[in-house]
N, C-alpha and C positions, 0 to 999 in steps of 0.2 A: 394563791389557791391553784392548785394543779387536779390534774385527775386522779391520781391514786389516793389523792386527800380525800374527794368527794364519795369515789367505793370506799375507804377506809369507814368514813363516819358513814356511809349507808348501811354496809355490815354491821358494824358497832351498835346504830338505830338500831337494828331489824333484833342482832344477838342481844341487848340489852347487859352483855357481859366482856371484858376486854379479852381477856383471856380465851374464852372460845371463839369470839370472833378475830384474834390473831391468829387463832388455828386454823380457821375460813380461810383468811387470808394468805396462808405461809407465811408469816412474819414473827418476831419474836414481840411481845407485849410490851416489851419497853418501845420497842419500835413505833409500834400502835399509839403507844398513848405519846409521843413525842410528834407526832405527825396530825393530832387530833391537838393536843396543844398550839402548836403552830395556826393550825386553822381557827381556833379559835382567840388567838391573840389577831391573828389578820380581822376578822369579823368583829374584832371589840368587845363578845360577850362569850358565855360560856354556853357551851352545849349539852354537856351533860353535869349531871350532880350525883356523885356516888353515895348511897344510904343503904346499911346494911349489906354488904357485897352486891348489891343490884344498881345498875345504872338506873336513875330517871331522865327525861327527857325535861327540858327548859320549855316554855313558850316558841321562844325563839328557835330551837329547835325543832319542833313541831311541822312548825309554817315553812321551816329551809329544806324537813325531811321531805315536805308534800312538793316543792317547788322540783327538789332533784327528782324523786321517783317519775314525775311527769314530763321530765325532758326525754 
């Protein structure tokens, strides 16, 4: 897990959509969602779940997004 992993999926939380929040970020969306995979292969579970072009949020993501926002 590195840093640009952690603002990646904060943006990503916050956008709820890859695509715009690659555009946040400058990055291209394949980029995004390869980097968001990653971190979620290191953590063992999945972070987000795509339903109808809109991201949801996991449980598990929830409690990691509250954990980053307050460092």
């Amino acid at each position: 897990m590195n840093l640009n992993q952690l603002q990646y999926f904060k943006i990503l939380a916050q956008e709820e959509h890859y695509t715009r929040a690659a555009q946040m970020l400058s990055i291209t969306q394949p980029s995004l969602s390869h980097a968001i995979a990653q971190l979620e292969e290191e953590l063992g579970t999945r972070l987000f779940e795509k339903r109808e072009e809109i991201l949801c949020s996991h449980v598990m993501e929830s409690c990691f997004f509250l954990m980053w926002r307050n460092l």
